[in-house]
Each structure stands twice: as C-alpha cells, then as structure tokens.
N, C-alpha and C positions, 0 to 999 in steps of 0.2 A: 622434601616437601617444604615449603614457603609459609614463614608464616607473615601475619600482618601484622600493624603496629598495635593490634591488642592481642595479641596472642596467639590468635585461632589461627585452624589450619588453612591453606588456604585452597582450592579443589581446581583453578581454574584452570590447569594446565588438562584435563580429564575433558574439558566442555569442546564439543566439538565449536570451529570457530567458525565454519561455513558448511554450508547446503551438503557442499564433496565430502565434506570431513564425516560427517553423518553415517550410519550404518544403514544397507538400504537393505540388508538382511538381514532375517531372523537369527536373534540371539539367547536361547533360552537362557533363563538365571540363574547361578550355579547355588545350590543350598536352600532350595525354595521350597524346606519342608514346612514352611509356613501356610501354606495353602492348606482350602476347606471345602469342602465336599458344597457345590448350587442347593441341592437336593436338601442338605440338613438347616443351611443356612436360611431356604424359604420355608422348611416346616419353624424352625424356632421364629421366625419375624410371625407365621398365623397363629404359632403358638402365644407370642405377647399380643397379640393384638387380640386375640380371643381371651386374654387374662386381665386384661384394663375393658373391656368391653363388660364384664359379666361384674367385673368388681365396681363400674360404672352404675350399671344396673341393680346389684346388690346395694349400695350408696341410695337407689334412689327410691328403692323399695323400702329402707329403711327409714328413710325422709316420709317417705308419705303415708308409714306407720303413724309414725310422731302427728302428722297432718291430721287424719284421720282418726287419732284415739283428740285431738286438739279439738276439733270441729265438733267430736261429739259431746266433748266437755263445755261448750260457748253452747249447744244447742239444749243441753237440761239444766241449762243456767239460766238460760233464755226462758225454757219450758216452765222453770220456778219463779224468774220473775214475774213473767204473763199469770202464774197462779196467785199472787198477794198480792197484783194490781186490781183484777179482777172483781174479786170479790169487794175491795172499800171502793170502787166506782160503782158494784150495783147497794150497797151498803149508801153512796151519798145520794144514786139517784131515788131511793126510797123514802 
C-alpha cells in the first residue's frame, strides 16, 4: 500500500479506472452484520415522530395554561378598576 506525502493511505489502486474495470455483477458484502430489519427501522422513525409531536403539544398546552390563568388575572384587574372609576364619576356627576 502507497502512502502519500502526508501519510495516509493511499486506496487508488482498488478504484476501478474505466467503465470495463467495473463489476457488472452482484457482489454481496462479506461481514454485513451491520444491517437492520425496514420493519423496526419505520416503527422507531413513527415512534419519534409521535414523541416530538405529543411533547409539542404537551409544550403548548402548557403555554396556554400560563395564557389563560394570565388573561383572567388582566380581566378582574380590569373588573376592579372599572369598580373605583365608577363610583367617583357618578360621585362628581352629583
């Protein structure tokens, strides 16, 4: 094996160099216990997508707690101050 002028190895003797040189037959790959079952690989992708979708939705349920307890606290604030406007408006129109 060749190496080059930093070191590395060099592979291109391996590269096919024309079209003929090419394999035009199947070659399985020897040691390919790396492979994984289509089947588990499309349950786990519906599985994260059904787990950022609900955690999405839990986020935004949460959010519009906070909105919702917010909005009621602006509205008997509102409720209170329309009650001490009130009364010294009909108190000056007297």
């Amino acid at each position: 094996m060749k190496t080059n002028s930093l070191g590395l190895a060099s592979f291109h003797a391996d590269v096919p160099r024309t079209a003929e040189d090419r394999a035009t037959t199947f070659r399985p790959v020897t040691g390919g216990d790396q492979m994984q079952s289509g089947e588990r690989l499309l349950v786990e992708a519906y599985a994260a997508i059904w787990i950022v979708l609900f955690a999405l939705i839990l986020l935004g349920w949460r959010r519009q707690k906070r909105i919702d307890a917010r909005v009621a606290g602006l509205e008997v604030a509102l409720a209170k101050a329309r009650a001490e406007v009130l009364p010294t408006k009909k108190a000056e129109a007297s």
